[in-house]
C-alpha positions as CSV (number, residue, x, y, z in Angstrom):
1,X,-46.9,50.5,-17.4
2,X,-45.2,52.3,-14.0
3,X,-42.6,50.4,-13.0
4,X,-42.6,50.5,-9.2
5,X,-38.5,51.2,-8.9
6,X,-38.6,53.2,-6.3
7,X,-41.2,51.6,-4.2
8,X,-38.8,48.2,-4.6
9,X,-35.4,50.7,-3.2
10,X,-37.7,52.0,-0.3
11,X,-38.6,48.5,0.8
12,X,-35.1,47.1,0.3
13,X,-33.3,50.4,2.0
14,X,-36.2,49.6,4.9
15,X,-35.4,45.9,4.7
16,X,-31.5,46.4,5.9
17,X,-31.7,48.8,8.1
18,X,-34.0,47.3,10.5
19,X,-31.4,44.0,10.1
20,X,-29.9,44.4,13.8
21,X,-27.1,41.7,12.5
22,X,-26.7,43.8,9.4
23,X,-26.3,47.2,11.4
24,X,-24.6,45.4,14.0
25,X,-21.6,44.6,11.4
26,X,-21.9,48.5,10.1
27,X,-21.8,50.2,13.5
28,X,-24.9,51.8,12.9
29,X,-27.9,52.0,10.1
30,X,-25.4,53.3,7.3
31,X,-26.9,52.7,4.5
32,X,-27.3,55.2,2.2
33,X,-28.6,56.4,-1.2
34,X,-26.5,59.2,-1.1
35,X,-23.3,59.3,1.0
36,X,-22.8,61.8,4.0
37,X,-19.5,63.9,3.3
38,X,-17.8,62.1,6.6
39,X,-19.6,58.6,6.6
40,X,-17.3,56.2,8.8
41,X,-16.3,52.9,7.4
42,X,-18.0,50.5,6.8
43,X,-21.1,51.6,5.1
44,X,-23.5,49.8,2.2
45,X,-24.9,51.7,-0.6
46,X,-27.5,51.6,-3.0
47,X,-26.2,51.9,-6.6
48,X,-27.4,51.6,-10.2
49,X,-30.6,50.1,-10.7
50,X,-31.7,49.2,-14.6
51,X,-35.6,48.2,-15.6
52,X,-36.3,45.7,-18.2
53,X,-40.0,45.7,-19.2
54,X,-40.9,41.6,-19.7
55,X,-44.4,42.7,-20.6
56,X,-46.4,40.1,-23.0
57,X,-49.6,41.0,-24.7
58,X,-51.8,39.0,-22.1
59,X,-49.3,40.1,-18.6
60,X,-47.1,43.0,-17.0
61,X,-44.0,42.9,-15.6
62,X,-40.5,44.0,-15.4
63,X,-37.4,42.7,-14.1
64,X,-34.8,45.1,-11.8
65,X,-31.3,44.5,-11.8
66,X,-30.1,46.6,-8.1
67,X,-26.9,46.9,-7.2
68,X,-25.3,47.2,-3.5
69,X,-22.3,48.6,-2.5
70,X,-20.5,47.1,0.5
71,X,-17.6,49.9,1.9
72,X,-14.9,48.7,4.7
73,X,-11.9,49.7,5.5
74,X,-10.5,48.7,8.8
75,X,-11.5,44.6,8.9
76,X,-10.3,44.5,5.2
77,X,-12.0,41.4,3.0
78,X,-12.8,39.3,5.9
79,X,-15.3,42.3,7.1
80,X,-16.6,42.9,3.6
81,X,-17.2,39.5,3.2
82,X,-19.1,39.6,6.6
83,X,-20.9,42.7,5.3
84,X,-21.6,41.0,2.0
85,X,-23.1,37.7,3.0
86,X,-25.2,39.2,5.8
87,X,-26.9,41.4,3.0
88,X,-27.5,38.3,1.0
89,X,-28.9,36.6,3.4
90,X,-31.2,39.2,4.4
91,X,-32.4,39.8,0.7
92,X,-32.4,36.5,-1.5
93,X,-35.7,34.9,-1.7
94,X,-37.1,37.8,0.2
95,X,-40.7,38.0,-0.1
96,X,-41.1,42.1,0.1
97,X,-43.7,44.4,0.4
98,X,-44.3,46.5,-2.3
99,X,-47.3,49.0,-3.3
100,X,-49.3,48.1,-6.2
101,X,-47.0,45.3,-7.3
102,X,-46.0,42.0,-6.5
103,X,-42.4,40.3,-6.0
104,X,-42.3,37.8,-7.5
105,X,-38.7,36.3,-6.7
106,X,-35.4,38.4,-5.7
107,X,-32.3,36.7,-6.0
108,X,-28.8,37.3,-6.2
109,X,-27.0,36.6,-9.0
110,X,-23.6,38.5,-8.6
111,X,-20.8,39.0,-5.9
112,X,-17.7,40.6,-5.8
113,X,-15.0,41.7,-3.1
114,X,-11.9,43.6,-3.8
115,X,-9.7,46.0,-2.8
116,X,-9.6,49.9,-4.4
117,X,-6.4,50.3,-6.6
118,X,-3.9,52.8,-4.4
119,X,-6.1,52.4,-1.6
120,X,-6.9,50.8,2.0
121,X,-10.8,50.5,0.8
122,X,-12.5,47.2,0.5
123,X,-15.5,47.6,-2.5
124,X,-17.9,44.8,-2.1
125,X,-20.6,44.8,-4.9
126,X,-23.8,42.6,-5.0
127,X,-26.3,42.6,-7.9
128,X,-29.4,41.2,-7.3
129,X,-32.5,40.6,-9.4
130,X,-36.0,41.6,-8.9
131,X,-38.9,40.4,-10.9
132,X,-42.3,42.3,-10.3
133,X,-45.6,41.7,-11.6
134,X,-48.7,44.9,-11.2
135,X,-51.7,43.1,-8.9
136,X,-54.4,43.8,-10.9
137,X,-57.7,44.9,-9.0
């Protein structure tokens, strides 16, 4: 079975940056996969993402645990928080678009904001979880 992992990023990554609220609080569509050497604070990333096949011998399916970075600096927690809840808003119980497969429920199901040992960054993290399910034809 092909798990559709990077179909379910693409629609997510598209998903927040056309969020004027969410780019509103990021000064711009900075989201990224992979950082620019001089990104500005605050930014979100897209981190670690792990695949669990739930497959049974009569249906596919997989579950995604995704993870989201939030980035701040100058508006401390209160901003990250901000950040963090606008994301969640945007993203639990979505009902996303994906090619060849089916969402069946995304939800999050862990948050955390802190601040970076020896540093002035805030480090928001979000896990979420994504269940999909092939449409057969």
């Amino acid at each position: 079975m092909a798990y559709p992992s990077i179909e379910l990023q693409t629609t997510i990554f598209e998903t927040l940056r056309s969020n004027a609220a969410l780019t509103a609080l990021l000064g711009g569509p900075k989201i990224f996969d992979s950082v620019p050497e001089r990104a500005s604070f605050p930014y979100l990333t897209l981190g670690r993402t792990a695949v669990i096949d739930w497959s049974t011998g009569t249906e596919d399916g997989a579950e995604h645990i995704l993870t989201l970075h939030v980035w701040a600096r100058g508006g401390g927690k209160t901003e990250t928080y901000r950040i963090m809840n606008q994301v969640s808003d945007t993203l639990n119980d979505a009902h996303l678009p994906i090619e060849g497969h089916k969402l069946v429920n995304l939800r999050l199901q862990f948050a955390e904001a802190r601040r970076e040992p020896d540093t002035t960054t805030y480090h928001g993290i979000l896990r979420f979880r994504a269940v999909t399910e092939p449409i057969s034809g």
